[in-house]
N, C-alpha and C positions, 0 to 999 in steps of 0.2 A: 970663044965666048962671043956672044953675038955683042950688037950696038945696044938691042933694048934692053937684052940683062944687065950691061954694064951699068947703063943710065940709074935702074931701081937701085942698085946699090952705091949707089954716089945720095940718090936722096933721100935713104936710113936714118942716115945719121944729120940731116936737115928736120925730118919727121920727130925723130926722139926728142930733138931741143926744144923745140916748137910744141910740143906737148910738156915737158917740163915747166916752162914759160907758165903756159896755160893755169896749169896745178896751182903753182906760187902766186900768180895773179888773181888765181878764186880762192884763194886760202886768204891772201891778203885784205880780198872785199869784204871777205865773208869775218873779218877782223876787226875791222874796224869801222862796218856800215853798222848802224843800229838793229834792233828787233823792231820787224813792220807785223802787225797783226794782220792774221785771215782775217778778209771779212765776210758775212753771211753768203754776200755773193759767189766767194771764192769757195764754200763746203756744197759739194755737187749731193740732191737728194739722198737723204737714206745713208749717208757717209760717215757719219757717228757713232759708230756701235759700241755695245756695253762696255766692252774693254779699253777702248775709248775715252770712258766719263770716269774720271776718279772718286771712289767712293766716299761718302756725304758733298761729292760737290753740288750736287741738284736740288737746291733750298727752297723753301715755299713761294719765294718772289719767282722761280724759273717753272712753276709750275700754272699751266694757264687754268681757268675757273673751271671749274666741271671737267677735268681731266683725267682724275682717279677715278677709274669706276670700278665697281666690285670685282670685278675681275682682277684689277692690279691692287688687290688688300690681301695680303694670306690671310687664311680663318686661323678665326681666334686672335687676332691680334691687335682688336680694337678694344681697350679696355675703357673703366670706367671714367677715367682721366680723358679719355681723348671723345669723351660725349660733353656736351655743352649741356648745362643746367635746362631744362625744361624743351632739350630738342625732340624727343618721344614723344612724338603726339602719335592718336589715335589708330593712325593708316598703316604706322611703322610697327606696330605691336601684332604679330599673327596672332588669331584666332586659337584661342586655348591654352595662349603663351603664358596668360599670368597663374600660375599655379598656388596653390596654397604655401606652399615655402616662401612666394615671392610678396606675398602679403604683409606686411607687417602689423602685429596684435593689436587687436585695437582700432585699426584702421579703417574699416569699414562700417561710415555710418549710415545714418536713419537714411540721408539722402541720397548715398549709391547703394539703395538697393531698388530697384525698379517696384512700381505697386502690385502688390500680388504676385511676385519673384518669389516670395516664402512656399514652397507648398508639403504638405504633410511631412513627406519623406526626407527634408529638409527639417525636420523638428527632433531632436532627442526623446526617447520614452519621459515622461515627467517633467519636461522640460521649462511646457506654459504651467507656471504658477498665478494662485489668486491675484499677485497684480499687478498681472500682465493681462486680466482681462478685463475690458471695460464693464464697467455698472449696466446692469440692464443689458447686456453683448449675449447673455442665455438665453433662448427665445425658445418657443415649444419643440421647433422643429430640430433642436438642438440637442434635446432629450430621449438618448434611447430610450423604447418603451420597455417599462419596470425598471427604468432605473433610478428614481425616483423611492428611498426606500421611505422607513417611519424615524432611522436614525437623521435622515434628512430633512426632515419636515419641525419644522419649531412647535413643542409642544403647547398645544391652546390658539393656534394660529388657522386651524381649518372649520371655516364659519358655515354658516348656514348657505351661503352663497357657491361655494366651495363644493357645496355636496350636490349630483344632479337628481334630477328628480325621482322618488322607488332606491337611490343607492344603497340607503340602510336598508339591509335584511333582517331577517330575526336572526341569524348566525353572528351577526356583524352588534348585536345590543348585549352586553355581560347580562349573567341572571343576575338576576336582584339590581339590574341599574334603571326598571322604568319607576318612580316613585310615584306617591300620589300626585304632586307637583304636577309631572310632567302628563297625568291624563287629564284630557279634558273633561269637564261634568258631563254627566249623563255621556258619556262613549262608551260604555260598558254597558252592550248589550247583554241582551240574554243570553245572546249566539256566544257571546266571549266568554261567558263563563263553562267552563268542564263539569261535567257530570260527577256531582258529588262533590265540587268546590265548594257548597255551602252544608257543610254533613247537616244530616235530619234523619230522622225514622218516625216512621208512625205505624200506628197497629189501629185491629178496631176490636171488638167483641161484644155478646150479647149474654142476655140470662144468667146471672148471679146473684147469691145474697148471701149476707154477711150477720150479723151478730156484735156481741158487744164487745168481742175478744179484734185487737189491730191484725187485720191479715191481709197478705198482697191479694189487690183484686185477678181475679183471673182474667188472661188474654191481655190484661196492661200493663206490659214491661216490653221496650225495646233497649237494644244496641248500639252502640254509635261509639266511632274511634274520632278522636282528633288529633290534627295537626299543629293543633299552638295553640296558643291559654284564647278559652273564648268565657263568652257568658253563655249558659245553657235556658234556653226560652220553651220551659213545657206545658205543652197545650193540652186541657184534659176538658172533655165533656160526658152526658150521660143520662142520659133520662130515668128517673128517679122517682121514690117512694117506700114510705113506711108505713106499714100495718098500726103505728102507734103514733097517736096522732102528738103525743105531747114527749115522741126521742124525736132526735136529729140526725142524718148520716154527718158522721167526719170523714174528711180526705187528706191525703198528704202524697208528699212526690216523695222518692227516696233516689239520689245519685247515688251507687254505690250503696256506701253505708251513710252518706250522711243526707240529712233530709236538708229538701230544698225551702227555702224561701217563699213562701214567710212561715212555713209549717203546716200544721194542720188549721182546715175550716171547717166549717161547718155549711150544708146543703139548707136552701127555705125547706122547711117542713111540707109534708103532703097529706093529703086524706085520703084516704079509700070510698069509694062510694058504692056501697053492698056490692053482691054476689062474690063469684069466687075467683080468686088470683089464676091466669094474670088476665084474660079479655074482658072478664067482666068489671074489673078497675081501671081500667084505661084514660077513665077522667080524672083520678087520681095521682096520675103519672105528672111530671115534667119533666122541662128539659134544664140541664143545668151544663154552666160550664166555667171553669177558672184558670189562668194563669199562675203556675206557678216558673221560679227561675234561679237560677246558680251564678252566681259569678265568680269569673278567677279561676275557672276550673281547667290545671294545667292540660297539657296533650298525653293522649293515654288512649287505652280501651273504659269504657265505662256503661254500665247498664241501667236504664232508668224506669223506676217502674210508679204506679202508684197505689197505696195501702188505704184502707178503709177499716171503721167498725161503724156502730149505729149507739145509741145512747141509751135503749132500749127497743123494743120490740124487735121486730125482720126488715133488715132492707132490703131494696130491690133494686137494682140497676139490669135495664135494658139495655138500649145499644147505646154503646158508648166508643168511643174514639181517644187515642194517644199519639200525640208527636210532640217530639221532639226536634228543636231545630237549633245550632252552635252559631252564635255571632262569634267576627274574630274581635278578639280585643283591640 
C-alpha cells in the first residue's frame, strides 16, 4: 500500500464525524431560530406559479385596479348579483341586444319612442281606433277616393255649398221631387214643356143645318185622353143663321154622356137678306162663339163633342171650329 492511499483512509473517518457535527448543528438552528419571511426582494420574477397560490388566497385587496380583463372571467359567469345597479349604460348594451323578452310590459312609453319611429308595418290590422285619432287629423288627402260612402255622410248635412256647380243631373233628382216651390216663376218655358203635356184637340167643319130635333153637329166632336182630374175648357165658334127670323139656334157641349157647363145657349138671331141660300145671304150670316167647360173630370179617354137644334125654321152653320183644351187641377 502506498503512503497516499494510507493517508485517505486515516481521514474517512475524520470526514464522517465532521459531517455529522454539521447535520446536528443545522438541525439545532433550524430549531430553535425563528420563522423569517421572503421578502418581495427575495421571490425572483415569474416564481409564483398557480400551484404555488392556495386556493381563495387572492382576495380583492391583492388584486390591482383594472387587472381582470375579459379574458381572465369564464363566460357566463357574471351574474346579475355581480353587476352594480345602473352600471349598463348605453355603450355596454350591443346593438339589437334588447329583444322583446327583455322588455318588460308596459315599459315603453310616449318618451322612448323616437318621433315618427311608429310606421305602418309597426301598427296591427284595426289597431288605430276613433281615439287615437286627433280631431280634425282626416284631411282630404287622407281620403281614398270613393271611400267616402252615403252611410258616411250625416243625413241633411250636404248644403248648397257642398254641391259644385252642374253636380245635380236629372238622374241624381227622384221623380216627383221638383215641386212647385222649388221652380222659379216664369222658368217654364215653352221649350219645357212636351208635346202633348197640355192635352187639347180641336177640329173645324163647314156647311150644316139642323132643325128642331137636338142632333150632334157634324165634323164637331173631338178626343182627348188624360192623365189626372183637370177642368175641360171647350172652345166652340161658328158663323150662323136662320131662315126664321123669330127661332133661335141652341148649342151645347156633351163630355161623354154628360153635358158640360152651363148647358145649352142660345145663338143672337139672324136675318136673311133675299135671294137664295147660301151666297146670296151672306149679310145674314154671323159670327158666333162660346165657352163652354167641365170640371173634376177624372183621367180617362173621353170624347167631346157639340149638339145643336134651332127653335124653328133651318139653321145654318158655316165654318165653325172646336177645341178642346184639359187644365190640370
Amino acid at each position: 500500500m502506498s503512503e497516499g492511499a494510507s493517508s485517505f483512509k486515516k481521514a474517512i473517518p475524520i470526514i464522517v464525524i465532521t459531517w455529522v457535527l454539521s447535520l446536528v448543528t443545522t438541525l439545532a438552528v433550524a430549531y430553535f431560530t425563528p420563522f423569517i419571511p421572503i421578502g418581495t426582494d427575495q421571490i425572483g420574477d415569474d416564481a409564483v406559479t398557480a400551484d404555488k397560490i392556495l386556493d381563495g388566497a387572492v382576495i380583492t385587496t391583492k388584486l390591482d385596479d383594472g387587472t381582470v380583463t375579459s379574458a381572465k372571467i369564464l363566460d357566463a359567469t357574471i351574474t346579475a348579483e355581480d353587476i352594480a345597479s345602473g352600471s349598463i349604460i348605453t355603450v355596454k348594451v350591443a346593438n339589437e341586444a334588447i329583444t322583446t323578452a327583455k322588455i318588460a310590459d308596459d315599459s315603453v312609453t310616449e318618451a322612448k319612442i323616437a318621433d315618427g319611429a311608429i310606421v305602418t308595418v309597426k301598427l296591427a290590422d284595426d289597431s288605430v281606433t276613433t281615439s287615437k285619432i286627433v280631431d280634425d287629423a282626416i284631411v282630404t288627402v287622407k281620403l281614398a277616393d270613393g271611400s267616402v260612402t252615403s252611410a258616411k255622410i250625416r243625413d241633411g248635412t250636404i248644403v248648397a255649398a257642398d254641391l259644385a256647380t252642374g253636380a245635380v243631373t236629372s238622374i241624381k233628382i227622384a221623380d216627383g221631387a221638383v215641386t212647385t216651390s222649388k221652380i222659379a216663376d216664369y222658368a217654364v218655358t215653352n221649350l219645357k214643356l212636351a208635346a202633348g203635356a197640355i192635352p187639347f184637340n180641336s177640329t173645324y167643319s163647314t156647311s150644316s143645318t139642323s132643325t128642331t130635333s137636338l142632333v150632334d153637329m157634324p165634323g164637331m166632336s173631338v178626343e182627348i185622353t188624360l192623365e189626372r182630374n183637370s177642368t175641360l175648357l171647350i172652345m166652340f165658334s161658328t158663323e150662323a143663321w136662320n131662315d126664321d127670323p123669330n127661332a133661335r139656334i141652341s148649342v151645347s157641349a156633351l163630355v161623354n154622356a154628360s153635358t158640360a157647363r152651363p148647358g145649352g145657349v142660345y145663338l143672337t138671331p139672324t136675318v136673311a137678306v133675299g135671294g137664295t141660300f147660301p151666297h146670296q145671304h151672306t149679310l145674314g150670316y154671323a159670327a158666333y162663339a162660346y165657352n163652354f167647360y167641365q170640371p173634376s173630370v177624372t183621367a180617362g179617354f173621353y170624347t167631346v163633342k157639340i149638339r145643336w137644334s134651332v127653335t124653328g125654321g133651318t139653321g145654318y152653320a158655316w165654318y165653325r171650329t172646336l177645341t178642346v183644351i184639359a187644365l190640370p187641377e
